[in-house]
FILUMMI-344543 format. One record per residue: residue number from 1; residue in one letter; x, y, z of N, C-alpha, C in turn. Coordinates in nm, 2 decimals. Layout:
BEGIN
REC  nuvex  tido     n_x     n_y     n_z    ca_x    ca_y    ca_z     c_x     c_y     c_z
REC    NUM     a       X       Y       Z       X       Y       Z       X       Y       Z
...
// end
This chain:
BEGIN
REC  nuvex  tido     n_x     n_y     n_z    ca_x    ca_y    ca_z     c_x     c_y     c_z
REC      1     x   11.30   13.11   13.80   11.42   13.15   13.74   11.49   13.03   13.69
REC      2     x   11.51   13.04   13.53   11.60   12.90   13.50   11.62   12.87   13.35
REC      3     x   11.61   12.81   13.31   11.65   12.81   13.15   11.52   12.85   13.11
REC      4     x   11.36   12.83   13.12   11.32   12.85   13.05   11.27   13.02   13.10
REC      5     x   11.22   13.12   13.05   11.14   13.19   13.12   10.98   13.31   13.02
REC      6     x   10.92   13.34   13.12   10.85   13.42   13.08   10.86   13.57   13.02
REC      7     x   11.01   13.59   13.04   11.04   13.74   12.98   11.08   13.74   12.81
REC      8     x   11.02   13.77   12.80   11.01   13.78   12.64   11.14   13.84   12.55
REC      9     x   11.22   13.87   12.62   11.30   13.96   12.57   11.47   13.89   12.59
REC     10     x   11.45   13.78   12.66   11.57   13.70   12.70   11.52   13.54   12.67
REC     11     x   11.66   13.46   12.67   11.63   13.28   12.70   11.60   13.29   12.83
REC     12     x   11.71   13.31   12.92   11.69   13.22   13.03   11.68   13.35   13.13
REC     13     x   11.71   13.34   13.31   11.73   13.41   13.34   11.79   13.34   13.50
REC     14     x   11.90   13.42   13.55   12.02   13.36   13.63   12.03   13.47   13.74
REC     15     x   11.99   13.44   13.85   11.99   13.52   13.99   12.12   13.45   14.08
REC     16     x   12.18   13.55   14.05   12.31   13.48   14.19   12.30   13.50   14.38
REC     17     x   12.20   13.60   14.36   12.14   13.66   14.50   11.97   13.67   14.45
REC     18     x   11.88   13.71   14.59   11.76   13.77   14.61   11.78   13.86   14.68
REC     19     x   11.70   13.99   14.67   11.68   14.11   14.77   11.73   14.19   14.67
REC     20     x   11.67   14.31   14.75   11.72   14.47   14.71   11.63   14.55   14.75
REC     21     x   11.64   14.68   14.73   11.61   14.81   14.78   11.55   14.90   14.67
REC     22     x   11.43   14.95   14.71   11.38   15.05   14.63   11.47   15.17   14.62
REC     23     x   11.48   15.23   14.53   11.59   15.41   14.44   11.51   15.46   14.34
REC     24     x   11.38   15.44   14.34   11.29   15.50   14.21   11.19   15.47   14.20
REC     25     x   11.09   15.58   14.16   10.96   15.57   14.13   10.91   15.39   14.04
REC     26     x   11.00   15.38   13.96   11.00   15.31   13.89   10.98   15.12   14.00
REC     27     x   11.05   15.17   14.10   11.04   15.09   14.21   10.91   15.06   14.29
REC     28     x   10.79   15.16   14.31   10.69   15.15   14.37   10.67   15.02   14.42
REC     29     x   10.59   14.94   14.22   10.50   14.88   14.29   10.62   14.71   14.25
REC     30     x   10.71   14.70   14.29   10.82   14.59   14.23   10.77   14.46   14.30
REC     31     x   10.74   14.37   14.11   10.72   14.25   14.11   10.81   14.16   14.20
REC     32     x   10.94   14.19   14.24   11.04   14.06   14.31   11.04   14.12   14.42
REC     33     x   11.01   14.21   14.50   10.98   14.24   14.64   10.80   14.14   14.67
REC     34     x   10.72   14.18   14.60   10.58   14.15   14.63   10.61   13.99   14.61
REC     35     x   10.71   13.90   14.53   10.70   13.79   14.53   10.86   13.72   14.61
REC     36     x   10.91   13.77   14.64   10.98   13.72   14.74   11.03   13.76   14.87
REC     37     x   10.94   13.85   14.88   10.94   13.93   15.05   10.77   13.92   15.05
REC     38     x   10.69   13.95   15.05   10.56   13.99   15.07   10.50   13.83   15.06
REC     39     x   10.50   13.73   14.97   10.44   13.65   14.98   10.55   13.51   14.98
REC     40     x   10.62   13.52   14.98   10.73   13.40   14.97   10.83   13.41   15.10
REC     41     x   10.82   13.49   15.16   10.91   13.50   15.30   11.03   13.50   15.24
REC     42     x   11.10   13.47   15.14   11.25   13.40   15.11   11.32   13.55   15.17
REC     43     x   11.30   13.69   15.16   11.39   13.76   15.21   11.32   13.87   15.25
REC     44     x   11.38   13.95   15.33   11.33   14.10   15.38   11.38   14.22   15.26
REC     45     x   11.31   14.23   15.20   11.34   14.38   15.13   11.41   14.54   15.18
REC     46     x   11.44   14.58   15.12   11.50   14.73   15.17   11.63   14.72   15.20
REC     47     x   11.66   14.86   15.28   11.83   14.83   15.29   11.90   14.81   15.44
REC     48     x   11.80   14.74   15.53   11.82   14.65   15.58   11.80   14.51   15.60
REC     49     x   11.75   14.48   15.51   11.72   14.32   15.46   11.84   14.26   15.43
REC     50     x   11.88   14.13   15.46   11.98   14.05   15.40   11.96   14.02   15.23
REC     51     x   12.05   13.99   15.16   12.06   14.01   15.01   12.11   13.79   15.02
REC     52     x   12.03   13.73   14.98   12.04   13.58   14.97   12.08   13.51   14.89
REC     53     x   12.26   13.44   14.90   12.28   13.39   14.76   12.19   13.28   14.73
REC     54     x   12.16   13.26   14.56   12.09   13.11   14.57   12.19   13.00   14.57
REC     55     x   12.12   12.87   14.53   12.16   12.77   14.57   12.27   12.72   14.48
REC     56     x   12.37   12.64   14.52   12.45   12.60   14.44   12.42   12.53   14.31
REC     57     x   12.30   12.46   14.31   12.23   12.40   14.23   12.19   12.51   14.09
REC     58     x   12.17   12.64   14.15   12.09   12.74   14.09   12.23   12.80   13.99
REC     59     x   12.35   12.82   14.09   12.46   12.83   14.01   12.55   12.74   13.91
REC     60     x   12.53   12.65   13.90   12.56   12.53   13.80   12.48   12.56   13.67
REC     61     x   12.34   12.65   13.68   12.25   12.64   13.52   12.34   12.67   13.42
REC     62     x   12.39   12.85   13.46   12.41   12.92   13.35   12.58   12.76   13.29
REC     63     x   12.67   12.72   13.36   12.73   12.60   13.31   12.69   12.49   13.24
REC     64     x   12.59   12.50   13.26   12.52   12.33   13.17   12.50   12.44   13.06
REC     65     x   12.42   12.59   13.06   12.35   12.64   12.94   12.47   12.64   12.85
REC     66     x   12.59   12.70   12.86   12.71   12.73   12.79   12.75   12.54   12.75
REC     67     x   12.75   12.48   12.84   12.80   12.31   12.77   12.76   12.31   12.65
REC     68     x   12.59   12.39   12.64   12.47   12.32   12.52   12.47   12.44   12.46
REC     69     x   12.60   12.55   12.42   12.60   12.67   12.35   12.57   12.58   12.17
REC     70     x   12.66   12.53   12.16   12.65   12.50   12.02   12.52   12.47   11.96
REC     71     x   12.45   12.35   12.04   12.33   12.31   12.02   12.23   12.39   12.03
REC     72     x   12.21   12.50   12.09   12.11   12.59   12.06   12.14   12.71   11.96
REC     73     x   12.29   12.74   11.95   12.31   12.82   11.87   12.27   12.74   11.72
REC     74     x   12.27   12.62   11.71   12.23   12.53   11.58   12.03   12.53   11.54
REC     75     x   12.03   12.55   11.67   11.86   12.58   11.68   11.83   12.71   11.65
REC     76     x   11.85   12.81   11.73   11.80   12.94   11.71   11.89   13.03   11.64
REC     77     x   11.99   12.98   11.59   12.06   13.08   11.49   12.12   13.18   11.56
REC     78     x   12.18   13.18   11.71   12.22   13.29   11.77   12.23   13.25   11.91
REC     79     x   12.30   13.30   11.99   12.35   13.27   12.12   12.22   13.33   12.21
REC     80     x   12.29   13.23   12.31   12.16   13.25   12.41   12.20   13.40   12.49
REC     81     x   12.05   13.41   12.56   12.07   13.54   12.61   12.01   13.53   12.75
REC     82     x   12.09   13.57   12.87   12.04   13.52   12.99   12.04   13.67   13.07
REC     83     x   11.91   13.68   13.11   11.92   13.76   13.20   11.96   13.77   13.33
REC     84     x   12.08   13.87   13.39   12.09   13.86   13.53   12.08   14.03   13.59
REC     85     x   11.99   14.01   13.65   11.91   13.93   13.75   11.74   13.98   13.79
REC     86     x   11.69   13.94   13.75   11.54   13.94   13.78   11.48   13.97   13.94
REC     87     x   11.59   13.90   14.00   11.57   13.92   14.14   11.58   14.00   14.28
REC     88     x   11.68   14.03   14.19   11.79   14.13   14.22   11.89   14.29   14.12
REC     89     x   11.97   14.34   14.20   12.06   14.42   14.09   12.18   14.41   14.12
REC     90     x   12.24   14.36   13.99   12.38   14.32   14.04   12.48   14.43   14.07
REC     91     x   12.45   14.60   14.04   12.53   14.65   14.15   12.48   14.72   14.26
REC     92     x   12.39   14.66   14.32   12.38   14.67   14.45   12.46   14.66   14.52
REC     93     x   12.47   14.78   14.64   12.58   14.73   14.70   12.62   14.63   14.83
REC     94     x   12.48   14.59   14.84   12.46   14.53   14.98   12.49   14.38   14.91
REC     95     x   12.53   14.32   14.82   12.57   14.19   14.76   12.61   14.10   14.83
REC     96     x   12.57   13.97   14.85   12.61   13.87   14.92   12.77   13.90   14.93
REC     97     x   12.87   13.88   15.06   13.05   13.84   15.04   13.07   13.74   14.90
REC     98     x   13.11   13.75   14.84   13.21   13.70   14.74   13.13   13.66   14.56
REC     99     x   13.02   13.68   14.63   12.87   13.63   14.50   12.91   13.71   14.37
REC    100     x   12.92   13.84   14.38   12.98   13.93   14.30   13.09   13.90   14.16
REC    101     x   13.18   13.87   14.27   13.33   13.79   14.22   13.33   13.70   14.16
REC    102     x   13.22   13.63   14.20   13.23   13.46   14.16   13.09   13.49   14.03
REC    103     x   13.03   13.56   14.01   12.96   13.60   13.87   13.02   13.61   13.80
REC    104     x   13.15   13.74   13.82   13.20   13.82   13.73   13.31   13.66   13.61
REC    105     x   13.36   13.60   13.75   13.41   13.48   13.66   13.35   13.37   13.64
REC    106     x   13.24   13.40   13.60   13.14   13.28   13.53   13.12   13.35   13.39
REC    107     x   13.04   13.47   13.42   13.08   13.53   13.29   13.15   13.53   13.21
REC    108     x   13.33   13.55   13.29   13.42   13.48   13.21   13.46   13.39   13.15
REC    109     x   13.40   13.28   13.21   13.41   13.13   13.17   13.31   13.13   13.07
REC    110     x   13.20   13.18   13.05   13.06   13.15   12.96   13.08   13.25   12.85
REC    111     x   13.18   13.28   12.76   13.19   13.31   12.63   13.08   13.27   12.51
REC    112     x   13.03   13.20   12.54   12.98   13.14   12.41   12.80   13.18   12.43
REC    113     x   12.78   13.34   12.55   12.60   13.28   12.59   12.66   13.50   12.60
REC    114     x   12.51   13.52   12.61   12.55   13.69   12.59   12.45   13.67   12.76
REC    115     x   12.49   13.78   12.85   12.47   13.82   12.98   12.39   13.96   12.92
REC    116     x   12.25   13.98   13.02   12.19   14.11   13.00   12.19   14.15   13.15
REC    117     x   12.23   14.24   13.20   12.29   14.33   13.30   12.21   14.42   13.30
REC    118     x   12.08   14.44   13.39   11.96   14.57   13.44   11.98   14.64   13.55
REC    119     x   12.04   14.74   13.57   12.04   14.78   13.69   11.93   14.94   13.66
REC    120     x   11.94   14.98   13.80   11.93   15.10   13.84   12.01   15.17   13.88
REC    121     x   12.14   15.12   13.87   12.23   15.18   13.99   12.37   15.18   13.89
REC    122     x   12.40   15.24   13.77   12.45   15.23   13.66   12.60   15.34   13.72
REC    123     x   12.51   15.42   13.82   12.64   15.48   13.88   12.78   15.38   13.97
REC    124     x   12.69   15.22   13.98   12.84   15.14   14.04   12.86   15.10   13.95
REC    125     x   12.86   15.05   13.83   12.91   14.98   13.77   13.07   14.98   13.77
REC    126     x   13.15   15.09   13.75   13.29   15.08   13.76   13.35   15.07   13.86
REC    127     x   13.28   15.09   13.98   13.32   15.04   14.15   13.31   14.88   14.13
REC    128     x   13.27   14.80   14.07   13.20   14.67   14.13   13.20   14.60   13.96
REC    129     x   13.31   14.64   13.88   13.34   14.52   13.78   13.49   14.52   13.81
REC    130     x   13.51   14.42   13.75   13.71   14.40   13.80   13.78   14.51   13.74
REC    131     x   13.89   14.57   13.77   13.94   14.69   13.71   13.97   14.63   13.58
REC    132     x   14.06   14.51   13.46   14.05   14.49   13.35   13.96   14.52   13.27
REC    133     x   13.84   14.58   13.31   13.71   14.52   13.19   13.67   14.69   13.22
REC    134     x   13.76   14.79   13.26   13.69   14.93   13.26   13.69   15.03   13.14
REC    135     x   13.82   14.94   13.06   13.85   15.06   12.93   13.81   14.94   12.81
REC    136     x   13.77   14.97   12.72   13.76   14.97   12.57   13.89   14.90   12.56
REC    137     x   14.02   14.79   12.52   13.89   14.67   12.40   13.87   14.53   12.55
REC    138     x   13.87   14.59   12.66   13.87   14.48   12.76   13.76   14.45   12.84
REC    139     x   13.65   14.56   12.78   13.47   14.50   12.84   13.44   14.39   12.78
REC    140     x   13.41   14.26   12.86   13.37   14.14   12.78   13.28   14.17   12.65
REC    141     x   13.28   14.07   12.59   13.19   14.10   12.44   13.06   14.05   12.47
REC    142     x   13.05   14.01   12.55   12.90   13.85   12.61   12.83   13.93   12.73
REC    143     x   12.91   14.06   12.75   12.77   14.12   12.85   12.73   14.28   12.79
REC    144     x   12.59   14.23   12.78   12.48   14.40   12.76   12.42   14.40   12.89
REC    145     x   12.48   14.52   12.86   12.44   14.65   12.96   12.29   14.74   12.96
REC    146     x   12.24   14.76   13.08   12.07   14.84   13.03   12.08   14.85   13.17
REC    147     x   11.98   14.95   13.10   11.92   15.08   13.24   11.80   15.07   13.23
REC    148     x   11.73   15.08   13.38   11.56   15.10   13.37   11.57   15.28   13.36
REC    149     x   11.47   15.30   13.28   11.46   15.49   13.24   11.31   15.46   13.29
REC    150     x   11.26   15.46   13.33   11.07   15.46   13.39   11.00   15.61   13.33
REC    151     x   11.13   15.69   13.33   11.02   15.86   13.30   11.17   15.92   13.22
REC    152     x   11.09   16.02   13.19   11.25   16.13   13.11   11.35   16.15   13.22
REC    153     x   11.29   16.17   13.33   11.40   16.21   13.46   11.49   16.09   13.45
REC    154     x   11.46   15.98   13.48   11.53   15.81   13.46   11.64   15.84   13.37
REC    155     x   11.61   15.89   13.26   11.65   15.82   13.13   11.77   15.93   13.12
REC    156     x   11.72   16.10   13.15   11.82   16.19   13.14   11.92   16.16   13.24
REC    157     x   11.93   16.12   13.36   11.98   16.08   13.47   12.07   15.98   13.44
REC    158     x   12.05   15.85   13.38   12.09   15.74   13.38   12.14   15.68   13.25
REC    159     x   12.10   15.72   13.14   12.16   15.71   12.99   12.29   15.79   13.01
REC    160     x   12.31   15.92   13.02   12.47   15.91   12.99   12.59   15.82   13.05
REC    161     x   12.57   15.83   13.19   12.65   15.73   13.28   12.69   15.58   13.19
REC    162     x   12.56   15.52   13.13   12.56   15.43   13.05   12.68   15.43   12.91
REC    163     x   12.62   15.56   12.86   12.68   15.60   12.74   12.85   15.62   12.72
REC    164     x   12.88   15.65   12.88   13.02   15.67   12.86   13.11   15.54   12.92
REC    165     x   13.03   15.38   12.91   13.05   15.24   12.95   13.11   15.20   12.82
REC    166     x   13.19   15.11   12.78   13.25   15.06   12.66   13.18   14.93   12.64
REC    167     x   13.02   14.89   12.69   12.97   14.78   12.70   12.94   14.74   12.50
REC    168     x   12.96   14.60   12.48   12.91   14.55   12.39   12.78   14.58   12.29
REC    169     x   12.69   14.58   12.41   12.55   14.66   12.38   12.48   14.70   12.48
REC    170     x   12.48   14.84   12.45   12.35   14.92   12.55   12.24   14.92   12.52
REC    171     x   12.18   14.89   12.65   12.02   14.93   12.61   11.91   14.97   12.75
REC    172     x   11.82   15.05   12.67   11.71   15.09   12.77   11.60   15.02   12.80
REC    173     x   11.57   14.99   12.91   11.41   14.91   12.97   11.33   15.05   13.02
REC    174     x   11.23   15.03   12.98   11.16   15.19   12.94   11.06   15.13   13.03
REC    175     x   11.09   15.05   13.15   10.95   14.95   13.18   10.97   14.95   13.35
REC    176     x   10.90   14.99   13.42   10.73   15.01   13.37   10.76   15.17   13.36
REC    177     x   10.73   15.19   13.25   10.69   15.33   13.15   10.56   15.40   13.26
REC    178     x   10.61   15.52   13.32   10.51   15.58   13.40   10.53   15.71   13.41
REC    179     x   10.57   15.74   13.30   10.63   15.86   13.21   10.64   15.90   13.09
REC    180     x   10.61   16.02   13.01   10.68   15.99   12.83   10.84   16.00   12.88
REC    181     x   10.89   15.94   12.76   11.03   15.94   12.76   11.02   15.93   12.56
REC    182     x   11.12   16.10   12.55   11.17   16.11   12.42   11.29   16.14   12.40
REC    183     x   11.35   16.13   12.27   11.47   16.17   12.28   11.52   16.19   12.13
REC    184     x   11.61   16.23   12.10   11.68   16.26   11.95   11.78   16.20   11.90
REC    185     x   11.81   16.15   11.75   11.91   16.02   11.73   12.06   16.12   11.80
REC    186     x   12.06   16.24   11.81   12.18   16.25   11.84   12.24   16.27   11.98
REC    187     x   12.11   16.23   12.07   12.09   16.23   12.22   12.20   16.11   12.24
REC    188     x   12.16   16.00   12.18   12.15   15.84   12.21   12.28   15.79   12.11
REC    189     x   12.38   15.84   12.04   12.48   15.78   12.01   12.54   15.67   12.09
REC    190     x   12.53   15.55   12.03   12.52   15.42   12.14   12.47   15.33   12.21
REC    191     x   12.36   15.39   12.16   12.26   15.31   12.22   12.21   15.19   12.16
REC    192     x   12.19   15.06   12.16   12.14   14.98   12.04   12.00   14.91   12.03
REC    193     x   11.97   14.93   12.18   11.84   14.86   12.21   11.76   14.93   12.28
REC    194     x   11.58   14.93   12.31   11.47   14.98   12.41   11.37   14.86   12.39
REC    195     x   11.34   14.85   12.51   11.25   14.76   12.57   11.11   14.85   12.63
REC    196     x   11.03   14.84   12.54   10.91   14.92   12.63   10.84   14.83   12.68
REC    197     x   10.76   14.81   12.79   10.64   14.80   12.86   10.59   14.88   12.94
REC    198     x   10.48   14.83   13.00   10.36   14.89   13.11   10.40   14.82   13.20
REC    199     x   10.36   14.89   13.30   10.35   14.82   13.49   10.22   14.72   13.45
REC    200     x   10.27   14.58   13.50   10.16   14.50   13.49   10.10   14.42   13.64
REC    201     x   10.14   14.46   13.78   10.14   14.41   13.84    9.94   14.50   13.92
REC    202     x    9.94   14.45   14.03    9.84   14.51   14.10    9.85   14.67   14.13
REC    203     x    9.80   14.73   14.11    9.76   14.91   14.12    9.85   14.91   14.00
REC    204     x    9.87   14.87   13.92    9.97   14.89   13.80    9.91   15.07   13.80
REC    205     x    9.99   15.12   13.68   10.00   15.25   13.66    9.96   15.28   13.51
REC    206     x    9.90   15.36   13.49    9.89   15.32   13.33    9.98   15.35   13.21
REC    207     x   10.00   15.37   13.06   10.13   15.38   13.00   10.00   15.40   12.88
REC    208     x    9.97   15.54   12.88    9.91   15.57   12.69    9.97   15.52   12.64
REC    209     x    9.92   15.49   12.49    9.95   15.42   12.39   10.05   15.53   12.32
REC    210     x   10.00   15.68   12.31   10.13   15.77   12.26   10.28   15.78   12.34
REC    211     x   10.30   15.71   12.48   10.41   15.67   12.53   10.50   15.56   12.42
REC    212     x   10.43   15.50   12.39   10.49   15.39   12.36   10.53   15.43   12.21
REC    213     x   10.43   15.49   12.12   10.46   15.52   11.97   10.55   15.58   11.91
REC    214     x   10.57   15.70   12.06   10.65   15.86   12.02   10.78   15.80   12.07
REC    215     x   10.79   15.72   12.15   10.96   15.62   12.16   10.98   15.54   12.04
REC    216     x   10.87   15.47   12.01   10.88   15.40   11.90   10.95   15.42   11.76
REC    217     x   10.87   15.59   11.76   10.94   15.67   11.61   11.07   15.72   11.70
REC    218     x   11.09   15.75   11.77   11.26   15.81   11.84   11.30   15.68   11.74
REC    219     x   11.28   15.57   11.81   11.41   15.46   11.80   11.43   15.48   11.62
REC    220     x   11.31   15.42   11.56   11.34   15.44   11.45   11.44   15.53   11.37
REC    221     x   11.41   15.71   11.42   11.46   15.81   11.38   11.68   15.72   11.42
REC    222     x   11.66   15.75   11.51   11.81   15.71   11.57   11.87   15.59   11.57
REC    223     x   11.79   15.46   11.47   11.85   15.37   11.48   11.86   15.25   11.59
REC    224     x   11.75   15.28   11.61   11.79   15.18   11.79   11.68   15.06   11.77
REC    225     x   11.73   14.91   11.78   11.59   14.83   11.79   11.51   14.84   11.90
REC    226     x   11.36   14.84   11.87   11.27   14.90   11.96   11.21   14.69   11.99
REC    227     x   11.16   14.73   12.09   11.11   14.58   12.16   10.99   14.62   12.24
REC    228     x   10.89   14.56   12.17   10.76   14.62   12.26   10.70   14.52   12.35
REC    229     x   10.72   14.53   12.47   10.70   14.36   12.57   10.56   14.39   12.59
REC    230     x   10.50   14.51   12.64   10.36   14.50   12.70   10.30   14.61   12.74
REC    231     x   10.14   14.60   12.72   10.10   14.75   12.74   10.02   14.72   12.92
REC    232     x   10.04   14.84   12.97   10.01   14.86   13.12    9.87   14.73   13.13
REC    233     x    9.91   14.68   13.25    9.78   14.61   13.28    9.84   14.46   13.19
REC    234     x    9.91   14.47   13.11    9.92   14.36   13.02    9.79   14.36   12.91
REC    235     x    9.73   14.44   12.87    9.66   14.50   12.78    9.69   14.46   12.65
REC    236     x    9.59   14.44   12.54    9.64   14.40   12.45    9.75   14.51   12.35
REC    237     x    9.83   14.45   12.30    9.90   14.56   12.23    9.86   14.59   12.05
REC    238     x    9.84   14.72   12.03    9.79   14.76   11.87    9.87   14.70   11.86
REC    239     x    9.78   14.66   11.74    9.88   14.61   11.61   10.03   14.71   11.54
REC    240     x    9.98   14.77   11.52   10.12   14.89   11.52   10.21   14.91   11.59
REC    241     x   10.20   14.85   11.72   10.32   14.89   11.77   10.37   14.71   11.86
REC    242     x   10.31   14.65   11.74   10.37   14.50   11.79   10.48   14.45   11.70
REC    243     x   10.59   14.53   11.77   10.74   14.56   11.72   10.81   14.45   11.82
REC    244     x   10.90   14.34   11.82   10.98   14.28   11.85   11.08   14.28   11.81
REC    245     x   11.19   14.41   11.79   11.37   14.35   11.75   11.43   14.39   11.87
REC    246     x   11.53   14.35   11.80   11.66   14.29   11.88   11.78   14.33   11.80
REC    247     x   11.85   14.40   11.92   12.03   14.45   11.83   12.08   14.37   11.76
REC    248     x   12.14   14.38   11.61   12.25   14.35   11.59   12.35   14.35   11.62
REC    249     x   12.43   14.19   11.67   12.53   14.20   11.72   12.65   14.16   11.60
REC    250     x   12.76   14.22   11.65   12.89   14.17   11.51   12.95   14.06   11.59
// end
């Protein structure tokens, strides 16, 4: 986890805790349990496992990345994009004492870097952000919002909740896709982004290639940029559906 990373779909990525708890299919076979409970000891999984802040060292990145906002914004033509949390979910409720708090005002301080927010748990989000930032025009502008949808049940479940959030930008991680998931432009008013992949870990699950297509034409239909990270297994991906965008932001 750190300025540079492997997720294709972000710059960096910024863990203020480890741990969490399975709530979904989508959960089975989870890459940050098998690598930081199963082979890395650093924490016990589930929902009696302790949830582990990282190190102070680890909290200082996202501050140096914002120092060097300009200079990369001169590089890549656009603000960085940091994912939190890979490791974790930041509305979990089991959250380290005060880790929470002390995100929410780093966020604040880091105006100049956009925050990407994955939960599963899209139902705390308004328990567990500061009361200022619950109504429209006072949701920070620097954090998108997304939900993992893994199957239609995911997505019917957890997209509206989303939908009725005043976030900057919404978006769906359709990953690991172990399900079709469709929908209609007039389901998704608001929506600005999907992220598809495959489960790529061991017993991965598989993800037809008409999973991925028949989302693909949704977004199109409705306007949404489609992002295609990976096919099950990490398989090669058709050429057709080797789509990489990204929302427009104002």
């Amino acid at each position: 986890m750190g300025e540079e990373t492997g997720i294709a779909w972000c710059d960096s990525t910024f863990n203020p805790w480890i741990g969490c708890q399975k709530v979904s299919p989508g959960c089975d076979n989870c890459y940050a349990e098998t690598l930081m409970d199963k082979r890395y000891h650093r924490v016990q999984w589930g929902p009696h496992g302790e949830r582990v802040r990282t190190s102070k060292a680890n909290w200082r990145n996202p501050l140096k990345w914002h120092a060097g906002a300009a200079e990369f914004a001169a590089v890549h033509g656009r603000r960085r994009r940091v994912f939190c949390s890979s490791l974790a979910d930041v509305f979990d409720k089991a959250a380290p004492a005060g880790a929470r708090s002390d995100l929410w005002g780093m966020i604040e301080e880091t105006q100049d870097m956009d925050w990407l927010l994955l939960t599963k748990r899209i139902e705390n989000v308004r328990k567990f952000i500061p009361p200022a930032w619950r109504e429209e025009p006072y949701w920070p502008r620097n954090i998108w919002l997304g939900v993992t949808a893994e199957n239609q049940e995911a997505f019917d479940a957890r997209w509206p909740v989303l939908q009725s959030i005043p976030a900057a930008v919404r978006f769906i991680s359709y990953e690991p896709a172990i399900g079709a998931l469709r929908f209609r432009p007039e389901d998704v008013e608001g929506l600005h982004w999907l992220i598809c992949g495959g489960e790529s870990g061991a017993g991965f699950r598989d993800m037809p290639e008409e999973w991925a297509d028949e989302v693909r034409f949704d977004c199109g239909l409705a306007g949404v940029a489609f992002f295609m990270k990976q096919m099950a297994g990490k398989g090669e991906i058709p050429h057709w559906l080797e789509v990489r965008e990204f929302p427009v932001v104002a």
